[in-house]
C-alpha positions as CSV (number, residue, x, y, z in Angstrom):
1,X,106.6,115.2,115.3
2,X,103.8,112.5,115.5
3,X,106.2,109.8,115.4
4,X,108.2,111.2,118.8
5,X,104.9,111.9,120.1
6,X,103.9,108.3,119.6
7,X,106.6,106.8,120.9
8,X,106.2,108.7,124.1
9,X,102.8,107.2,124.6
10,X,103.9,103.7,123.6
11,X,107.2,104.2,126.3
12,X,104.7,106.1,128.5
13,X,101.8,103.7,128.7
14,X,103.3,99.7,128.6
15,X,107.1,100.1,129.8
16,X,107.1,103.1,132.3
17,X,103.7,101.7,133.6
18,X,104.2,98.7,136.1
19,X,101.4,96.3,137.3
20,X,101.3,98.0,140.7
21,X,101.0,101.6,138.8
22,X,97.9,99.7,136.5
23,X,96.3,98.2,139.5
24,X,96.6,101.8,141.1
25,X,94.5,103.0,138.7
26,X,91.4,102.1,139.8
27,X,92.6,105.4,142.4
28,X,92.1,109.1,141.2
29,X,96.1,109.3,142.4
30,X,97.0,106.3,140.2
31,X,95.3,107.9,137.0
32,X,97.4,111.1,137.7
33,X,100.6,110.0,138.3
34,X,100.2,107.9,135.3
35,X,99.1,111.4,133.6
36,X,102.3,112.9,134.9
37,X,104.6,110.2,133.6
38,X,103.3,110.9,129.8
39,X,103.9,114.5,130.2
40,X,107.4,114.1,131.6
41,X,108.3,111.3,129.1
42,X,106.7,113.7,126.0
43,X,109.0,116.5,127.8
44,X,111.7,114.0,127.5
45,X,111.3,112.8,124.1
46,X,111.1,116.3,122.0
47,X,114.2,117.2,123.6
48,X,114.8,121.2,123.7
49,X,111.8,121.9,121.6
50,X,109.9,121.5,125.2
51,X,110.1,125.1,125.8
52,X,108.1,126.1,122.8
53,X,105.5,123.4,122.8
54,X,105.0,122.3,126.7
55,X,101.3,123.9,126.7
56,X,100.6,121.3,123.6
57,X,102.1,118.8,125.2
58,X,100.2,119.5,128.5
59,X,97.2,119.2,126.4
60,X,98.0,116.1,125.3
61,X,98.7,114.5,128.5
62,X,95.0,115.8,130.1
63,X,93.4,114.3,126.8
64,X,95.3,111.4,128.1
65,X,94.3,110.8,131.8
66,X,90.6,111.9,130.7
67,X,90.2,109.2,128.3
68,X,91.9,106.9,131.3
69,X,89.4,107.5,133.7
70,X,86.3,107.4,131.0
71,X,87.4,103.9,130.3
72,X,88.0,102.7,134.3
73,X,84.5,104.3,135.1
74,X,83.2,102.1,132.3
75,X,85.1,99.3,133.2
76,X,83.8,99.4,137.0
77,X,80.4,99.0,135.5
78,X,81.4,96.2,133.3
79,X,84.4,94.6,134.4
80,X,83.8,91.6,131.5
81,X,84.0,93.9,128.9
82,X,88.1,93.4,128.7
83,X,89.3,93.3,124.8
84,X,87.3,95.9,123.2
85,X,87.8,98.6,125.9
86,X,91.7,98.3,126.0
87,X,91.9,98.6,121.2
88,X,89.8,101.4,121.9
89,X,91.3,103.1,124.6
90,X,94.5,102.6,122.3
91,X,92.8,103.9,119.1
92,X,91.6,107.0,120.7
93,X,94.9,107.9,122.3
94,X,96.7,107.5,119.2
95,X,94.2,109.8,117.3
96,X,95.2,112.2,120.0
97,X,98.7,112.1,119.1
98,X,98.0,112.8,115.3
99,X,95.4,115.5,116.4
100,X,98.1,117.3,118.4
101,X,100.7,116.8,116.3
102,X,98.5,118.5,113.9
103,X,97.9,121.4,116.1
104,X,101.7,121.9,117.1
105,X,103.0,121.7,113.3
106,X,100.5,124.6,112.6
107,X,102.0,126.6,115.3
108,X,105.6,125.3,114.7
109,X,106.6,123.9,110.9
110,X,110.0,123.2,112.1
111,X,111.5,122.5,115.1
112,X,114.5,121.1,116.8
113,X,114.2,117.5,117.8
114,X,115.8,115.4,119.9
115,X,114.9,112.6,118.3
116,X,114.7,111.8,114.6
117,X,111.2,110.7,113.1
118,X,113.4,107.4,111.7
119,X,115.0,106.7,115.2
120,X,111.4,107.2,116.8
121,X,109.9,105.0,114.0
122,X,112.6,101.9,114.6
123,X,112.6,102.5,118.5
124,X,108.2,102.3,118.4
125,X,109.2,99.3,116.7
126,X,110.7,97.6,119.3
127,X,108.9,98.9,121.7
128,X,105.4,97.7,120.2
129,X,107.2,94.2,119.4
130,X,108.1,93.5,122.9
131,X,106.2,95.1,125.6
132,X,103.2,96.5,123.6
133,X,102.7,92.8,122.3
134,X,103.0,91.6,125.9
135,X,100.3,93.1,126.9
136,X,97.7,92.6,124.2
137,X,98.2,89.7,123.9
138,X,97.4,89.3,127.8
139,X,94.5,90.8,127.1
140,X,93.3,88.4,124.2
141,X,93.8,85.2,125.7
142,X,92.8,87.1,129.5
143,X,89.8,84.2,129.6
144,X,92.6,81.6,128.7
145,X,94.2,81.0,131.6
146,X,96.4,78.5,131.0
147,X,98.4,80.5,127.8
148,X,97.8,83.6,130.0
149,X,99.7,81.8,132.8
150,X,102.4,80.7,129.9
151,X,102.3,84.5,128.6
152,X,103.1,86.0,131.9
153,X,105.9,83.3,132.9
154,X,108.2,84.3,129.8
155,X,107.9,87.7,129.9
156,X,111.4,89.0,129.3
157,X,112.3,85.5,127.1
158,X,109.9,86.2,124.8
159,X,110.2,90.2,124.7
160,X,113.8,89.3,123.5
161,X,113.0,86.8,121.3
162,X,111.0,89.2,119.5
163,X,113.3,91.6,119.6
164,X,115.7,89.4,118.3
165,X,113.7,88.0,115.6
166,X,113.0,91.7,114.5
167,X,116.3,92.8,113.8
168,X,116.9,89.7,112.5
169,X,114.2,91.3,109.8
170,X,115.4,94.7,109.9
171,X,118.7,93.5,109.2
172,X,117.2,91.7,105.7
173,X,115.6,94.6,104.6
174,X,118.7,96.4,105.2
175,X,120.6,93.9,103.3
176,X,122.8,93.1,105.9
177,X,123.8,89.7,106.8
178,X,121.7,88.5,109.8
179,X,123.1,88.7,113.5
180,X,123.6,85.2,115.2
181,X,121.5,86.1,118.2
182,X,118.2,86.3,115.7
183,X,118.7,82.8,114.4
184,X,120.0,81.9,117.7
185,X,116.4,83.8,119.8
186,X,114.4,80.1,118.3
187,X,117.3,78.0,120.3
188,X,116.6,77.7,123.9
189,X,114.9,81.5,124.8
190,X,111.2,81.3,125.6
191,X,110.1,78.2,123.0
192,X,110.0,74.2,123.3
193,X,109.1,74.0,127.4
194,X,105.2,75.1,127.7
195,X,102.2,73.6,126.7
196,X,101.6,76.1,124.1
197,X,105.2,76.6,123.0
198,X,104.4,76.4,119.1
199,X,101.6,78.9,119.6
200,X,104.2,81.1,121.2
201,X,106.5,80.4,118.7
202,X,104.4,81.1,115.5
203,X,102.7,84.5,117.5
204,X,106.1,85.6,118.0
205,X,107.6,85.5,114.2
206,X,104.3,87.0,112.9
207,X,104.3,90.2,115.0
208,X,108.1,90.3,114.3
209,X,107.2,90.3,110.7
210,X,104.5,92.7,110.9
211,X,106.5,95.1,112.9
212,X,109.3,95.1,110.4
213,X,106.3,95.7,107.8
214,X,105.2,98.4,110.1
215,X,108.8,100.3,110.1
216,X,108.9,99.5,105.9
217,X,105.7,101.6,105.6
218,X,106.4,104.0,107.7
219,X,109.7,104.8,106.7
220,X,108.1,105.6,103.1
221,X,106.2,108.5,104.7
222,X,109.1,110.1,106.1
């Protein structure tokens, strides 16, 4: 369960939240639409187990939107403090997820899921490689604004290119020949055009590595 729970909040939070849906945020409204998009996407994700667990779920998703608007209050007081607040903000909401998955398997040992907890694993993979990444990275170089500028102008170029070298990866520690279109993602994609394409280049092979080390180790708790 906690690893379809998490992979709602990662789908939930960076994908199925646009930059007018973030700015909008600084808005009661904006904090609870983006409170009702986790709960429909956690609806979504456990499939027909919804019907048993919705109140849990529910839970989750107010444990969500409070944390939210504890961190914009703070961040209307201090609008420098930009790095710390957003690993935080992540940390908490994923103990959230373990604390509720915690509370629904004592309710529920077994229940039917949509989703399997390898098939969540693999897709939080991607998900964290390409969007996920997007954004923190964003928000480590958000006083750079030169790489920022870079980071934001190859958004989808690079997504794939991580994506790419990942299953490139996954496909290894499968030991399966790799696809062309990993070797092929260092060609042309994103890389050898911006100021910082090296950078670029090196970041993206070393969260594609640690993402692949991130589904090895979590594949062993399954």
């Amino acid at each position: 369960m906690f690893w379809q729970l998490l992979l709602a909040h990662f789908l939930a939070d960076f994908p199925l939240q646009p930059l007018w849906l973030v700015r909008s945020k600084q808005f009661f409204w904006g904090l609870a639409v983006h409170g009702t998009v986790h709960f429909l996407t956690l609806l979504l994700v456990v499939g027909s187990a919804r019907g048993a667990i919705w109140p849990q779920l529910l839970a989750l998703a107010l444990i969500h939107f409070t944390i939210d608007v504890l961190k914009y209050r703070l961040g209307s007081r201090r609008p420098g403090w930009v790095t710390a607040p957003y690993f935080i903000d992540q940390g908490v909401h994923s103990l959230s997820v373990l604390l509720v998955t915690r509370w629904i398997e004592s309710l529920y040992p077994e229940l039917p899921l949509a989703i399997t907890p390898a098939l969540a694993i693999i897709a939080s993979a991607y998900v964290v490689a390409t969007h996920v990444w997007f954004v923190t990275e964003k928000t480590l170089a958000h006083a750079e604004t030169g790489y920022r500028s870079e980071v934001e102008n190859s958004l989808w170029p690079r997504m794939l290119a991580r994506a790419a070298f990942l299953s490139g990866l996954l496909f290894l520690l499968l030991g399966r020949a790799v696809p062309p279109l990993a070797l092929g993602a260092t060609v042309r994609l994103p890389y050898y055009k911006d100021t910082h394409w090296r950078r670029a280049l090196i970041t993206d092979l070393l969260v594609a590595v640690l993402t692949a080390v991130f589904v090895r180790l979590a594949a062993g708790t399954l």
